[in-house]
C-alpha positions as CSV (number, residue, x, y, z in Angstrom):
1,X,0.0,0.0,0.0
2,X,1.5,3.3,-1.0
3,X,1.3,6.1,1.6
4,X,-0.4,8.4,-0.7
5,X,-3.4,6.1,-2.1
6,X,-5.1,3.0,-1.4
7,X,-6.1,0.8,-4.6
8,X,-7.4,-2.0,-5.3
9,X,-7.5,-3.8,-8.8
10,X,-9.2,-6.6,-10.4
11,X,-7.9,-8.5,-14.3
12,X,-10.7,-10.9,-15.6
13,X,-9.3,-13.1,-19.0
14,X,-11.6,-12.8,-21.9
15,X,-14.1,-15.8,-21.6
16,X,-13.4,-16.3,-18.3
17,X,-11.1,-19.0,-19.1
18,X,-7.4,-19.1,-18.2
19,X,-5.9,-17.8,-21.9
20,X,-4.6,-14.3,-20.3
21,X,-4.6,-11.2,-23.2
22,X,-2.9,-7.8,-23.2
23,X,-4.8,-6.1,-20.4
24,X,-2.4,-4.7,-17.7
25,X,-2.3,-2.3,-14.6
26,X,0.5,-1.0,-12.6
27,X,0.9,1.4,-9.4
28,X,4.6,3.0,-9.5
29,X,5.8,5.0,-6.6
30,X,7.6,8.3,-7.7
31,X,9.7,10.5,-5.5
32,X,7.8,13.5,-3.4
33,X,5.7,10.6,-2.0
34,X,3.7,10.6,-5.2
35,X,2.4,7.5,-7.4
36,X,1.7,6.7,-10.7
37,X,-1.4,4.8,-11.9
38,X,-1.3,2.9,-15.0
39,X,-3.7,1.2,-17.7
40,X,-3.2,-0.1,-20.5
41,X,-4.8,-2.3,-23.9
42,X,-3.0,-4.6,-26.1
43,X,-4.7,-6.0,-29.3
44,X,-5.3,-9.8,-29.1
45,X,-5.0,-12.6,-26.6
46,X,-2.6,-15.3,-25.9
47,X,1.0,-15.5,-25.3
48,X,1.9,-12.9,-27.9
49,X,-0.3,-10.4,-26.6
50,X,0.9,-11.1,-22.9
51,X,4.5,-10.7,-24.0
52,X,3.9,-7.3,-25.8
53,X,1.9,-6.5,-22.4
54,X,5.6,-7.3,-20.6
55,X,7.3,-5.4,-22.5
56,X,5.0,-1.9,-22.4
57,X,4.8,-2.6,-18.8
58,X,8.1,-3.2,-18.1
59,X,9.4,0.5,-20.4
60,X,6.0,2.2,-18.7
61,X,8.2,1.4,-15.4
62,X,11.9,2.4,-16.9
63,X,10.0,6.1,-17.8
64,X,8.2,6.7,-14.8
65,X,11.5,5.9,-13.0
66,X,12.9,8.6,-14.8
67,X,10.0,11.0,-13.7
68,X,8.6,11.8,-17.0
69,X,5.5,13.7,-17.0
70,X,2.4,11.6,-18.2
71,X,2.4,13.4,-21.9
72,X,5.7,12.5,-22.2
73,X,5.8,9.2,-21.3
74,X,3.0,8.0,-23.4
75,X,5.3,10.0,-26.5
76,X,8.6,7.9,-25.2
77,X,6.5,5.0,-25.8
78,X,4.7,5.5,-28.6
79,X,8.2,6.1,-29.7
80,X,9.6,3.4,-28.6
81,X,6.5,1.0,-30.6
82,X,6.7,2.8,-33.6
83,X,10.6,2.5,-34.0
84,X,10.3,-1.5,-32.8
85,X,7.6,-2.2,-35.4
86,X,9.8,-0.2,-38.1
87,X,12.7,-2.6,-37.3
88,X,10.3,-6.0,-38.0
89,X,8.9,-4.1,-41.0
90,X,10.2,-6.5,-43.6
91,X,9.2,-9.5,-41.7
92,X,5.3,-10.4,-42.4
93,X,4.0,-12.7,-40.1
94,X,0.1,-12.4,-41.1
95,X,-1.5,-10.5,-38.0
96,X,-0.9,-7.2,-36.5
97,X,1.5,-6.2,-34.2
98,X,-0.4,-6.6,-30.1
99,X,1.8,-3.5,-29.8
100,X,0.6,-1.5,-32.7
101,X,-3.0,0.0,-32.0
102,X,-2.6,-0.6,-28.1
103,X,-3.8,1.8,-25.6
104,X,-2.3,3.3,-22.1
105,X,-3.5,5.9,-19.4
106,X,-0.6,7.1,-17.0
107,X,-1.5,9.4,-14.3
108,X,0.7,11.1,-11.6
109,X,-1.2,11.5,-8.6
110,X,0.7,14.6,-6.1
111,X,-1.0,14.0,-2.4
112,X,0.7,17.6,-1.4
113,X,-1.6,19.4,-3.8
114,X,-4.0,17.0,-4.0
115,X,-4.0,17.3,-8.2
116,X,-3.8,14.2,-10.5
117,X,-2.2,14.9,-13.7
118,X,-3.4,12.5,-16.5
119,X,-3.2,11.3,-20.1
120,X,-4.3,8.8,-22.2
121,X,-2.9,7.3,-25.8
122,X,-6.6,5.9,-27.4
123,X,-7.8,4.7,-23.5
124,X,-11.0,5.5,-22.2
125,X,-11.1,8.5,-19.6
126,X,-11.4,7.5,-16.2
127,X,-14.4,8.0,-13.9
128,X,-13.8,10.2,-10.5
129,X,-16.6,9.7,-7.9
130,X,-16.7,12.4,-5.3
131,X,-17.3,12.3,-1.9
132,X,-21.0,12.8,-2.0
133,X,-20.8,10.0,-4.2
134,X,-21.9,12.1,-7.4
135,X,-19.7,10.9,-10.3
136,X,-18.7,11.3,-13.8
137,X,-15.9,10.6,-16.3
138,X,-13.5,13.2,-16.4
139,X,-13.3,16.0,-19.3
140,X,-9.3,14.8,-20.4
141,X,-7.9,15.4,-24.2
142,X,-7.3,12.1,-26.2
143,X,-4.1,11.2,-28.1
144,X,-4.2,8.3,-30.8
145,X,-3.5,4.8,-29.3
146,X,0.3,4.1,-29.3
147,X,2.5,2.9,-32.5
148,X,0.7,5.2,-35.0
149,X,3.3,8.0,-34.2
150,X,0.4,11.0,-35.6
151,X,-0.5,13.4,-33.1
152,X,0.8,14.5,-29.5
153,X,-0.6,13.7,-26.5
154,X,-1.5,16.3,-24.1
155,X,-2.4,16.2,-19.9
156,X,-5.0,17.4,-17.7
157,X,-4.9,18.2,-14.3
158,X,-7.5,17.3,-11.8
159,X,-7.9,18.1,-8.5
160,X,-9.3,14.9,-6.3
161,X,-11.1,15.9,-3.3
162,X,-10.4,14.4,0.1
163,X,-12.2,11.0,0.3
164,X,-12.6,11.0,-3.8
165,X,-12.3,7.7,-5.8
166,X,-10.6,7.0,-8.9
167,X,-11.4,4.5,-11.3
168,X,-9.5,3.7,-14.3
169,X,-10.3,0.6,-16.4
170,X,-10.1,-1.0,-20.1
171,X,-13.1,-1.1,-22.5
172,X,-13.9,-4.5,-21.8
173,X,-15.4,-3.3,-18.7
174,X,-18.0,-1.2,-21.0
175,X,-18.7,-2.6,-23.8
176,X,-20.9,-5.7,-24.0
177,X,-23.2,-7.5,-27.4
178,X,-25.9,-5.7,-25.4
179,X,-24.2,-2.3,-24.5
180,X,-22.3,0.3,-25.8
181,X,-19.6,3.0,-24.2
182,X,-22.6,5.6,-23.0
183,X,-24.6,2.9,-21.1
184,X,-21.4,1.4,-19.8
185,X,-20.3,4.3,-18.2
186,X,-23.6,5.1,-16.8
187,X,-23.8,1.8,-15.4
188,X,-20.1,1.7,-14.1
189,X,-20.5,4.9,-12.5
190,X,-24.1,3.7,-11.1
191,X,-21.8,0.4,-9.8
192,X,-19.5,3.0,-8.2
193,X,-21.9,4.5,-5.7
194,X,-23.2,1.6,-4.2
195,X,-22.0,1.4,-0.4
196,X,-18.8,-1.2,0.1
197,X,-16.7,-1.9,3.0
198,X,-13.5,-1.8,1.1
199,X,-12.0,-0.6,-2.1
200,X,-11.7,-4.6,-2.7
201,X,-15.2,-5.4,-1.9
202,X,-16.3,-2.2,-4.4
203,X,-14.3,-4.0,-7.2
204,X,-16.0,-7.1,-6.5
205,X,-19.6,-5.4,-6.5
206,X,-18.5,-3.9,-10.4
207,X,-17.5,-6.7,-11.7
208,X,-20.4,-8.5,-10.4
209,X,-22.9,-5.8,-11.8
210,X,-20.8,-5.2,-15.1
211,X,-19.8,-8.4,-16.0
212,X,-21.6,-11.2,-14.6
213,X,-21.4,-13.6,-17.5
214,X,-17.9,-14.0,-19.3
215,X,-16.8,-10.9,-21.6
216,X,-15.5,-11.4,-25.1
217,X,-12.7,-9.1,-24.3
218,X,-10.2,-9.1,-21.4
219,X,-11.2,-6.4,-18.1
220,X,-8.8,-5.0,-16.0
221,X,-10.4,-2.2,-13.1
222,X,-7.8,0.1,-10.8
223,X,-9.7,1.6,-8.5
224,X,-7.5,4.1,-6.3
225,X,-8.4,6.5,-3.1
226,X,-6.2,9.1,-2.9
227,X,-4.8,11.1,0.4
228,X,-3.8,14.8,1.0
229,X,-0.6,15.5,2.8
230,X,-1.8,18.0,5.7
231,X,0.5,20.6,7.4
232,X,1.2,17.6,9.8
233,X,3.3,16.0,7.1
234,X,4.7,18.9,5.3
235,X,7.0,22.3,5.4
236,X,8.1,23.9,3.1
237,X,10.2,27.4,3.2
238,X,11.2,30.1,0.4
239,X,14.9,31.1,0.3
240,X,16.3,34.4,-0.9
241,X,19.4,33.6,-2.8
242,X,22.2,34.4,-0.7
243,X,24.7,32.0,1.2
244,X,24.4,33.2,4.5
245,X,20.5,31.6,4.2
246,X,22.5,28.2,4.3
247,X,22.8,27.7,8.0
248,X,19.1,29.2,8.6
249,X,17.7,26.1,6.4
250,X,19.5,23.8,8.2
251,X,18.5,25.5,11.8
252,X,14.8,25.2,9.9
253,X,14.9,21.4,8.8
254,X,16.1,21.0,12.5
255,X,13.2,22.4,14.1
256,X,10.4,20.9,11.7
257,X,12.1,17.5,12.7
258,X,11.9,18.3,16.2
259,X,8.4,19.1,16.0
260,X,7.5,15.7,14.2
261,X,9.8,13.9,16.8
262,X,12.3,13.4,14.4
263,X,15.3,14.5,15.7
264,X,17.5,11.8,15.3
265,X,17.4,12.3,11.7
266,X,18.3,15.9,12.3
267,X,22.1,15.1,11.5
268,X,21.1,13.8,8.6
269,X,18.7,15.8,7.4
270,X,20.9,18.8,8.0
271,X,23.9,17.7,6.1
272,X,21.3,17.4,2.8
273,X,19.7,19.9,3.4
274,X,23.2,22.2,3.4
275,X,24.3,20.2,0.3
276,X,21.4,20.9,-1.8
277,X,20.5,24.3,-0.8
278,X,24.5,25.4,-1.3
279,X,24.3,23.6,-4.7
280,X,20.9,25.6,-5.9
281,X,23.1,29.1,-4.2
282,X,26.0,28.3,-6.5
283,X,24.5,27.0,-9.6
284,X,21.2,27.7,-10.1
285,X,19.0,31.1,-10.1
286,X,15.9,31.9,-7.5
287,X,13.5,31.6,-6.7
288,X,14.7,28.7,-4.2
289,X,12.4,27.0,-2.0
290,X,12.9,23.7,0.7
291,X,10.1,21.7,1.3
292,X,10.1,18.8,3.9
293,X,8.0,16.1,3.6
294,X,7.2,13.2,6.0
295,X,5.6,9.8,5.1
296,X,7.2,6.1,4.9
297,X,10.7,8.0,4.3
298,X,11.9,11.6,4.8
299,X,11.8,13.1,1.7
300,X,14.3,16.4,1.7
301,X,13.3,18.5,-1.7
302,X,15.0,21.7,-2.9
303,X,13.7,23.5,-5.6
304,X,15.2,26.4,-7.6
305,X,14.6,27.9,-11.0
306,X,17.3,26.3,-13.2
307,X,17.2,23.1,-15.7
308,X,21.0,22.3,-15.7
309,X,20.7,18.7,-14.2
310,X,23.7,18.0,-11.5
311,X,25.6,14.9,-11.8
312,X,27.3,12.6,-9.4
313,X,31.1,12.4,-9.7
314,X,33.7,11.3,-7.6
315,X,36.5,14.4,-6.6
316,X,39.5,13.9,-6.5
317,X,42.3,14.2,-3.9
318,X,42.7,17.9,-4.0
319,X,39.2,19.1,-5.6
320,X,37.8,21.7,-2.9
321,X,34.4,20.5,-4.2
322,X,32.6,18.5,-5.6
323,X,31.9,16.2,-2.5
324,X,28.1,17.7,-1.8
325,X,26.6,14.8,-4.3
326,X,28.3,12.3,-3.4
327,X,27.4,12.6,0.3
328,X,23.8,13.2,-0.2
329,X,23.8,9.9,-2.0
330,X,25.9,7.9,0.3
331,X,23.4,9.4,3.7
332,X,20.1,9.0,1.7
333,X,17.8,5.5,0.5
334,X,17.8,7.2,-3.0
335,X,18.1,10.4,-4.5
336,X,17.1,12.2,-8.1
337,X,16.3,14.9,-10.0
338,X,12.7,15.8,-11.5
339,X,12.3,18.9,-14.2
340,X,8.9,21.3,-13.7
341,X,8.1,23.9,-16.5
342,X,9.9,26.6,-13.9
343,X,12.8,25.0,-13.3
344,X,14.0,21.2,-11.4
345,X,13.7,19.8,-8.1
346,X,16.5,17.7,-6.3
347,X,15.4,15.1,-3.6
348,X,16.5,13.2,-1.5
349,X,14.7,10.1,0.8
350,X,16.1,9.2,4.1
351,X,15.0,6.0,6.1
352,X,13.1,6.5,9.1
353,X,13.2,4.5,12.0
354,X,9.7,5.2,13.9
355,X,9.6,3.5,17.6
C-alpha cells in the first residue's frame, strides 16, 4: 500500500477462461511521496499479446522511473513501438503487431496538492466519484493509441477531493453485445456508488454488476483512493538567494524535525539539506524554495529555478568541491532529480526508524 493512495484492482481473462490477453495495470511510486497509476490495452490474446503487455509494462516502469510527466511518457513509448515495429517491417507474419493500435493511461497523482495529472494514448477516460458519491468521467484530451506516431498527446490536471475515488479501467469493462460505451459508463458509475466496505469489496460489486457472465474481451479495473498531505506532514520554506541563508535552512529542517519527533534524523537531514541548498546558491537562479515532507521515508526537496541537471562524480584528492553529491547519496535510500516547466527539483529520501 503506497502512503499516498489506497487501490485496489481486479484482471478478468476474456471468456473467463485461463488464456490471459494484453490487459495490464500497474501502481509506481515516484519521488515527493507521489504515485503513478497505469492502464493499458494490447490487441489480441494469448501468449503474444501477454508478451507485448511485458514489454510496455516493463518501459512504462523504466519512464516513470525517470519522472517523466504523463504526456511524455506515453510520447517515449509511442516512440519506442513505432521504431520497434519499423525494425520488424520487412518480416510479415500475417496478424498485427499486439503493440501497434494498443492503448495506455498514466497518471501522476501529487498527495501535497491534492491534483492528479493525467493522459491517455486511445484509453477511455477514467471515472472520479466524489465524496457525496456524485460521479462522472473526467473531461481529459485524447491522443491516438500508441505505434501510430500521428498526433501529441497532451495532460489534464485534476484536483481529487479528500475521500474522492478513482477508477480507471479497459473497454472490456463497457462494452458488452448488449451495451455500448454511454450505457457502460452510466452503469459503471451507477456500480460505483453503491456502499462497500473496502476498495476490494467495491471492485467485487463492479465486476459483479458489469460483468456477470464471461466478456468477449479481457477487463482490468484500478480503483485508487487518494490522500492529502496535511500541514502535519509537510513544510516547506522560500529562500532568498544568498549564502548566508544556508545555516538558517539547516536550523529550519532541524526544528520541523523536532516538532514531528524526528530528531534523530536531524544530523542527517541537516547535512542534505546544506548540500542541496548550497548547490541551488551556487549554480542555479531563484526563486529557491525547501520543502520537507514526512511519510514512509523523509523526503528532503530543494527546488530552484534552473534546468541544468547535477551529476554525481567522484572528486579527486585535491578538488575543494565536488563532494556535496556524493554525500547526499551515500546518507540518503535514493536520491534524483525531476524537471517542472519553472525549473527542477533535487530530492532526497532518508530512512526512518519510527519506535
Amino acid at each position: 500500500m503506497h502512503p499516498a493512495v489506497e487501490t485496489a484492482a481486479r484482471y478478468l481473462p476474456a471468456g473467463g477462461g485461463a488464456q490471459a490477453g494484453g490487459d495490464w495495470f500497474d501502481v509506481v511510486p515516484l519521488p515527493g511521496a507521489r504515485v503513478g497509476l497505469v492502464v493499458g490495452d494490447v490487441v489480441g490474446h494469448g501468449i503474444n499479446a501477454s508478451a507485448t503487455m511485458g514489454r510496455l509494462r516493463t518501459a512504462v516502469r523504466t519512464l516513470a522511473d525517470i519522472d517523466l510527466p504523463p504526456e511524455e511518457l506515453l510520447t517515449h513509448l509511442d516512440d519506442i513501438i513505432t521504431h520497434t515495429a519499423g525494425e520488424h517491417g520487412g518480416e510479415p507474419t500475417g496478424e498485427i503487431p499486439g503493440d501497434i493500435g494498443a492503448t495506455c493511461l498514466y497518471a501522476v497523482y501529487d498527495p501535497v496538492s491534492g491534483t492528479c495529472s493525467l493522459a491517455r494514448a486511445g484509453h477511455p477516460a477514467p471515472v472520479l466519484i466524489h465524496p457525496d458519491g456524485t460521479s462522472g468521467v473526467i473531461d481529459m484530451p485524447c491522443g491516438p493509441p500508441l505505434g501510430l506516431g500521428s498526433l501529441p498527446f497532451e495532460a489534464a490536471d485534476v484536483i481529487v477531493p479528500e475521500g474522492g475515488l478513482l477508477a480507471l479501467f479497459t473497454d472490456g469493462l463497457l462494452t458488452t453485445r448488449d451495451r455500448d460505451v454511454d450505457e457502460g459508463c452510466s452503469d459503471l458509475c451507477s456500480a460505483l456508488a453503491l456502499p462497500a466496505t473496502s476498495l476490494d469489496a467495491l471492485c467485487d460489486t463492479v465486476l459483479d454488476t458489469l460483468c456477470p457472465e464471461p466478456h468477449a474481451d479481457d477487463v482490468t479495473l484500478l480503483l485508487a483512493r487518494p490522500c492529502v498531505f496535511g500541514e502535519d506532514r509537510l513544510a516547506s520554506w522560500d529562500l532568498p538567494s544568498n549564502p548566508a541563508v544556508v545555516a538558517d535552512a539547516r536550523r529550519l529542517a532541524a526544528e520541523q524535525l523536532a516538532l514531528w519527533g524526528l530528531a534523530e534524523a536531524a544530523f542527517v537531514t541537516q547535512l542534505v539539506v546544506s548540500e542541496l541548498v548550497t548547490n541551488a546558491m551556487r549554480h542555479a537562479g531563484g526563486p529557491i524554495r525547501l520543502r520537507l515532507i514526512k511519510g514512509e521515508t523523509l523526503i528532503c526537496e530543494v527546488s530552484d529555478g534552473s534546468s541544468v541537471s547535477p551529476y554525481l562524480r567522484r572528486a579527486r584528492v585535491f578538488d575543494e568541491g565536488g563532494r556535496g553529491l556524493f554525500m547526499v547519496a551515500q546518507f540518503t535510500k535514493r536520491w534524483g532529480t525531476r524537471y517542472t516547466r519553472t525549473g527542477k527539483t533535487i530530492w532526497g529520501e532518508q530512512v526512518l526508524h519510527m519506535p
